[in-house]
Residue, then its C-alpha position, 0 to 999 in steps of 0.5 A: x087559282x088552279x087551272x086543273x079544270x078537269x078537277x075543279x068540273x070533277x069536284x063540282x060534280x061530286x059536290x052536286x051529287x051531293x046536295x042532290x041527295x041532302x036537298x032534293x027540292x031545292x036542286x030541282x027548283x035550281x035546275x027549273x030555274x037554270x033551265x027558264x034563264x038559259x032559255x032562247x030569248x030569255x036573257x041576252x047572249x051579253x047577259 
């Protein structure tokens, strides 16, 4: 497994940009849902 974070964050990057461009809806209803779950009090901070 790399431990080049830097470039695994970059590739992550790169490869969200390039969903968000073939699937719009479906990055937003991933974000909307990213957001509700990390919300205060919505899952546990053992979760």
């Amino acid at each position: 497994m790399t431990k080049d974070y830097i470039g695994l964050t970059n590739d992550i990057s790169e490869y969200s940009r390039e969903l968000r461009k073939l699937t719009p809806e479906a990055m937003v209803a991933f974000s909307s849902l990213a957001g509700a779950a990390t919300k205060e009090g919505t899952l546990s901070a053992k979760t």
